[in-house]
C-alpha positions, 0 to 999 in steps of 0.5 A: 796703318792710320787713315793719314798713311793710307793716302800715300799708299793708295797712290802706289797702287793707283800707279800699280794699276795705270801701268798694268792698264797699259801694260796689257797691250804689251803683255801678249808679247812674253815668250815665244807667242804667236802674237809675236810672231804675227808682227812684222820688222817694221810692227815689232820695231814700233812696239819696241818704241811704244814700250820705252816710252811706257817705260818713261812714263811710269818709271822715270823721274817725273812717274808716279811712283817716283813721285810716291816715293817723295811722300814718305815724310808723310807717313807714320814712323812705325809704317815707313819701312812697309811702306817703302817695300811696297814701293820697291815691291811696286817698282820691281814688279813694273821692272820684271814685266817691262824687261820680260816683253823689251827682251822678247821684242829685242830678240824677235827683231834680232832674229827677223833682221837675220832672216832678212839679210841673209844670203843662202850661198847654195842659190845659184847666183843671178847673172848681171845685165851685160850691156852693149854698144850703141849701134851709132857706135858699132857703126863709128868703131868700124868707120874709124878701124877703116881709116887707122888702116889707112894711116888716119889720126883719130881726133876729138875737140870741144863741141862748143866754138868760138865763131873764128873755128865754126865759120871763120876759119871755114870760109863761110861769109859773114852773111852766110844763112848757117850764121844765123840764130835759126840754124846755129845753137848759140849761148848767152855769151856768143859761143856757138854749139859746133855744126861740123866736126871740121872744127876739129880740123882747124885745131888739128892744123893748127897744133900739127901743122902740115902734114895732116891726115885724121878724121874727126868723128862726134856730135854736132848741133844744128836747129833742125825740126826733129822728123824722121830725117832730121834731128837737132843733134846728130853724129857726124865723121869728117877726114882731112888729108894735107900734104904736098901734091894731094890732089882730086884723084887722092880723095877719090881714091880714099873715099872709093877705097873706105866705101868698098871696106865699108860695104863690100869689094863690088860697091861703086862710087860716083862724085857729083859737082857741088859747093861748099865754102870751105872746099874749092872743087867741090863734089857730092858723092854716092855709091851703088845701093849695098842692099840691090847692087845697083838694080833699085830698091827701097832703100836707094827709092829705085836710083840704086844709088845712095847719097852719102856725104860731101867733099872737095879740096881744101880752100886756100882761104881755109889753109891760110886761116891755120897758118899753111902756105896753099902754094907748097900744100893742098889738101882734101877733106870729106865729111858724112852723116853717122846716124844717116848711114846707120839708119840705111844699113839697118833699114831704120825708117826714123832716126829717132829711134836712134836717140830714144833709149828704148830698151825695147829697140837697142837689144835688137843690136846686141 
């Protein structure tokens, strides 16, 4: 071989050996090697990536010995048959090792990826995380089993009104304080988020007609400061029962009746003299203390009497807001607090806990 065909054959070896220089990191890997089975899912794919972009560098179109292959021009014609088996010796050798470690990678991440998704079916199986009501629902369930044993409707509507549903159709004056951006939450475009469910009311009055009897229980907003009494947004549940002839011993019958299935056959009910805009009498109404029957307690702070909620006729502005002649049909309406009652009845000292989430404090309710 003359000092002119010694050149390009020193560039196939020049890249026999740049690739066995990188190769070595890789070599480790052939056959089952503890070097191999040191590695893990994510090292092995790596590895796996590393080694095809050697692949590339020393056997692809711009490698080399691709390059090496184009000098055969430049050899003698008595050495060009030798020359070209070095070169086909050279790049099957490169072959033979690549695929030796891409074959030992390939299988060993097959085989971590089954180990990693397998399923032993002989383990026991783990039992979901059953949920379970909240306890203002608990409470609202029972409130509206009451009154469908009564014969009441349960209904729902939007919780945002216009002024027409939240004030207007209530009876409550223009300059009534509860208009007012520092009580009521409203929107850009002059809606109002709901203060009382008897929004509901009017739409049921509307849509049905006389006669009415349904409660309405749901959310409802009002820019309280949270403390532990208050909250911006709370659950409250008002009934409505219209008819011909309801009158003031109709209401206090069906709110002495759902306070005794509420918390016992001994409770007492007492109506107080009040106001509201939308009823005309209007009446408070407490009942004896569940936890001392009326002896003085914590709970009732001594009176043996809790306050719970408010109620009254329907005011005849308010039935001809709904297209209801007040002279053949009256009517009485009622409303309490959820979160309220439900604080007293698990002796809860912050409402809020009510609205916290904590996991910790509803699994007391399961």
């Amino acid at each position: 071989m003359t000092d002119k065909d010694q050149e390009p054959t020193q560039q196939v070896e020049t890249a026999r050996k740049a690739f066995e220089q990188e190769f070595e990191r890789f070599a480790r890997f052939i056959g089952d090697s503890a070097d191999l089975r040191g590695l893990d899912l994510e090292q092995a794919t790596s590895e796996q990536r590393s080694l095809g972009e050697l692949r590339t560098r020393h056997l692809g179109k711009k490698s080399a010995l691709a390059a090496s292959k184009k000098l055969i021009g430049r050899v003698a014609p008595e050495s060009r048959a030798a020359f070209g088996q070095l070169v086909q010796a050279t790049e099957a050798a490169l072959v033979q090792a690549l695929d030796r470690a891409e074959q030992s990678l390939k299988n060993y991440i097959e085989a971590a990826r089954t180990a990693l998704e397998s399923l032993d079916v002989t383990l026991p199986g783990r039992r979901p995380r059953r949920g379970h009501r909240h306890p203002i629902t608990l409470l609202r369930e029972r409130i509206e089993d009451i009154f469908v044993a009564l014969g009441y409707a349960i209904e729902d509507d939007r919780e945002i009104e216009t002024d027409f549903y939240n004030f207007d159709a209530l009876n409550i004056p223009q300059n009534h304080p509860a208009r007012a951006w520092q009580d009521t939450f409203y929107t850009a475009e002059g809606f109002a988020l709901r203060s009382q469910t008897s929004t509901v009311q009017i739409h049921a009055m509307q849509r049905r007609g006389a006669s009415v009897r349904m409660i309405a229980p749901g959310r409802v907003f009002r820019r309280d400061t949270p403390d532990p009494t208050h909250n911006p947004m709370f659950f409250q549940v008002e009934g409505l029962c219209v008819d011909r002839g309801i009158t003031m011993a109709h209401l206090k019958g069906t709110v002495a009746e759902f306070l005794r299935r509420m918390f016992g056959p001994e409770t007492v009910t007492r109506f107080r003299p009040s106001y509201f805009p939308f009823t005309e009498p209007s009446a408070e109404f407490d009942f004896s203390c569940f936890k001392c029957k009326g002896t003085g307690c914590r709970i009732c702070k001594n009176s043996g009497w809790i306050e719970l909620g408010g109620s009254g006729m329907v005011h005849p502005n308010v039935l001809r807001a709904v297209g209801i002649d007040p002279q053949e049909f009256s009517g009485f309406a009622f409303g309490l607090g959820i979160d309220r009652m439900c604080a007293l009845m698990y002796e809860l000292d912050d409402i809020r806990l009510l609205f916290e989430n904590d996991v910790r404090f509803l699994e007391q309710f399961e």
